[in-house]
N, C-alpha and C positions, 0 to 999 in steps of 0.2 A: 958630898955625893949622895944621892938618893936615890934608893932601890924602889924600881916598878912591880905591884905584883900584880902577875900574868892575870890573876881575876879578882874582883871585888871579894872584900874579908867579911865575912858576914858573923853578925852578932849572936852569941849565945840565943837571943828571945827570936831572931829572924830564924833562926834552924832549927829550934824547937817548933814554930810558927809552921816550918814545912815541914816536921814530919806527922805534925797533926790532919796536916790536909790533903793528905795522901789516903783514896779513897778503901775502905774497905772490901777486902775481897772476898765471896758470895763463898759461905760457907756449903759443900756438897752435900748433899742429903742421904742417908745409904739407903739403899734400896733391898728390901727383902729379895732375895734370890728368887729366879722364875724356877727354877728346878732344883730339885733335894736330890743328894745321894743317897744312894739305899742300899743297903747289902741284902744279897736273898745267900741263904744257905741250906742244904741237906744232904742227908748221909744218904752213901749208897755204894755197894760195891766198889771197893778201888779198881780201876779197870775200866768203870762205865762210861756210857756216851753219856751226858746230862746236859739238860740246857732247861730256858727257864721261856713259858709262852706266857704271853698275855695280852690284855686291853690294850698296855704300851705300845706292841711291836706288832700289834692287827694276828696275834693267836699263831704268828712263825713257830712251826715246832724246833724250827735250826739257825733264828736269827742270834740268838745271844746263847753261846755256849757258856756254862759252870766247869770250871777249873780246882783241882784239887792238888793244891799245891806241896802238901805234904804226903801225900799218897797213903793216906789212912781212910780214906770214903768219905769223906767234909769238902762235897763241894761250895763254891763260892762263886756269886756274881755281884758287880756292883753297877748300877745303874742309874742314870739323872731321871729324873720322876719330877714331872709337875704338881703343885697340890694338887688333893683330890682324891676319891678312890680307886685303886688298882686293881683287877681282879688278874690272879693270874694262876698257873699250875706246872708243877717240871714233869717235863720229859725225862725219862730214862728209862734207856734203849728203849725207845721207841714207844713205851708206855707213860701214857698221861697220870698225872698223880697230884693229888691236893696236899699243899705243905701241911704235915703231921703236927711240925710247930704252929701253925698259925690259929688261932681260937675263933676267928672272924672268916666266915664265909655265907656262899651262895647260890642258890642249885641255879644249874645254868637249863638252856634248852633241849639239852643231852639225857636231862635227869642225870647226871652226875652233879658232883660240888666246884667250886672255883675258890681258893681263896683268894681273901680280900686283905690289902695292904691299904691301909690310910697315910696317906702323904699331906703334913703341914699344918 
C-alpha cells in the first residue's frame, strides 16, 4: 500500500531557493515631525485668568488658556509649534506681559516687547 501526499515534498535547497526570492520590503523612512511640543510657563497670582497670545494663534488674547494645576501660581500651557520663530506674550487678567523667563525678544509695533520662542 502506498501513501499519496496531498502536495509535492520539496527539498531542503528548493525551500531555501524560496525564501530567498521573496522580495524585500521597502524599509520606512522617519520623517522629522511637522510640529514640536512646547511648554510655555509663568508664575502669577493663584487665582488668575492666564492665557498665552501669539504669532501661533493670530495674537487671541483668549484662544489658549494656562492652567495651574497645583494651585501655587505656575501656570502651564503646552502647544504644537511648527519650526521656526514664535513670537508671543501672556495675558494675565487681562494685561499683556512679556515672558520674564525668556532672554530672546522683539519690540513689536506697539513699542512694547514680544518674546521670542525658537522652534526646531
Amino acid at each position: 500500500m502506498k501513501i499519496k501526499a496531498k502536495s509535492p515534498v520539496k527539498t531542503v535547497a528548493a525551500a531555501a531557493a524560496a525564501v530567498k526570492a521573496k522580495p524585500a520590503k521597502p524599509v520606512a523612512k522617519k520623517v522629522a515631525p511637522k510640529t514640536q511640543r512646547v511648554t510655555f510657563s509663568v508664575h502669577a497670582e493663584a487665582g488668575s485668568k492666564v492665557f498665552i497670545a501669539g504669532s501661533f494663534n493670530n495674537w487671541d488674547p483668549t484662544a489658549k488658556a494656562m492652567v495651574d494645576k497645583n494651585g501655587d501660581g505656575l501656570y502651564a500651557a503646552t502647544l504644537s509649534l511648527a519650526p521656526g520663530a514664535h513670537q508671543y506674550k501672556f495675558v494675565i487678567d487681562g494685561t499683556w506681559c512679556a515672558d520674564p523667563e525668556c532672554a530672546d525678544w522683539v519690540q513689536n509695533d506697539h513699542g512694547t516687547l514680544n518674546s521670542v520662542k525658537h522652534v526646531g
